[in-house]
matplotlib code that plots the C-alpha trace (Angstrom):
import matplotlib.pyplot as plt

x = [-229.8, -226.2, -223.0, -219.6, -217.2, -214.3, -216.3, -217.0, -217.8, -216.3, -217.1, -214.8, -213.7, -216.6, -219.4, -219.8, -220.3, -218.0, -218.0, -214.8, -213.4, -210.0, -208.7, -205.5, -203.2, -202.5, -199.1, -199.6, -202.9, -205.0, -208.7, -210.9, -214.3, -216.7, -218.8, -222.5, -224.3, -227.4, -227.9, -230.1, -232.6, -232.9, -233.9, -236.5, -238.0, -238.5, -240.1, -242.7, -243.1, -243.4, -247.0, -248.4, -246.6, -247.7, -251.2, -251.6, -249.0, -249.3, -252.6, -252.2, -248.9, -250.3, -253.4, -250.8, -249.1, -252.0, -253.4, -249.7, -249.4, -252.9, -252.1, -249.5, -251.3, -254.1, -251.6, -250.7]
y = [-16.6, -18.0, -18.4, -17.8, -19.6, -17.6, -14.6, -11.9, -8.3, -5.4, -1.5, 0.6, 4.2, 6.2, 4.0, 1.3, -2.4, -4.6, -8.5, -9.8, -13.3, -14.9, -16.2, -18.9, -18.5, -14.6, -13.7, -10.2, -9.6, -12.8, -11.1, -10.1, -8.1, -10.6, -9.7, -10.2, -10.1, -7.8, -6.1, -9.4, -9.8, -6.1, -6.0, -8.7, -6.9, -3.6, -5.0, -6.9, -4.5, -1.5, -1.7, -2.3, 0.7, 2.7, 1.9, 2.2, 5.3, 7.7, 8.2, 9.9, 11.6, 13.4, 14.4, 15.4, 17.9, 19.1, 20.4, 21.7, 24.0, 24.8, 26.4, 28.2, 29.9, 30.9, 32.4, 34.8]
z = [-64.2, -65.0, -62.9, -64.4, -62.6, -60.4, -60.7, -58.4, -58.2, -57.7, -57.7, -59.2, -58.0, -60.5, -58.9, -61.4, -61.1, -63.1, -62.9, -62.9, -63.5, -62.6, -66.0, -66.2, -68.2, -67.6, -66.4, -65.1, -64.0, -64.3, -63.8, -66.6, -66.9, -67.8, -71.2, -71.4, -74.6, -73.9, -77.1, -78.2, -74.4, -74.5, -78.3, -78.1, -74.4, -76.4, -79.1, -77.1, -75.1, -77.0, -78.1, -75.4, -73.8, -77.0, -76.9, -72.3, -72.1, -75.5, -74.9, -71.6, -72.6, -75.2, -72.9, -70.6, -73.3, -74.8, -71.6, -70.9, -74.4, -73.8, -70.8, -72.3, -75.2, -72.3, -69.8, -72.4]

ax = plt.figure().add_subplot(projection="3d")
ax.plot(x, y, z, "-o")
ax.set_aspect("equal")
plt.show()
């Protein structure tokens, strides 16, 4: 959890969330969008959580499709 000072949030008109910060300095319109870094949380999530999810899920998915293309062939 962080705080970025003079921030806030707004929704725009297509239904997205932006955070915004007030940023001195700026003549003309003195708000910015706020930029996260993601790509390096999100990286490290999938890759510890991506075995785990192979070895509970796959399993179960592939049952799941096998049974569904069996069907198939039967039906005709």
């Amino acid at each position: 959890n962080r705080r970025i000072p003079g921030a806030f949030i707004q929704q725009l008109k297509n239904g997205r969330w932006h955070v915004m910060q007030r940023v001195a300095g700026k003549n003309r319109y003195p708000i910015d969008v706020v930029k996260i870094p993601m790509a390096v949380p999100l990286t490290t999530a999938f890759k510890q959580n991506i075995e785990r999810i192979r070895r509970e899920r796959l399993p179960k998915e592939l049952g799941y499709a096998l049974q569904h293309q069996l069907r198939m062939v039967i039906k005709r």
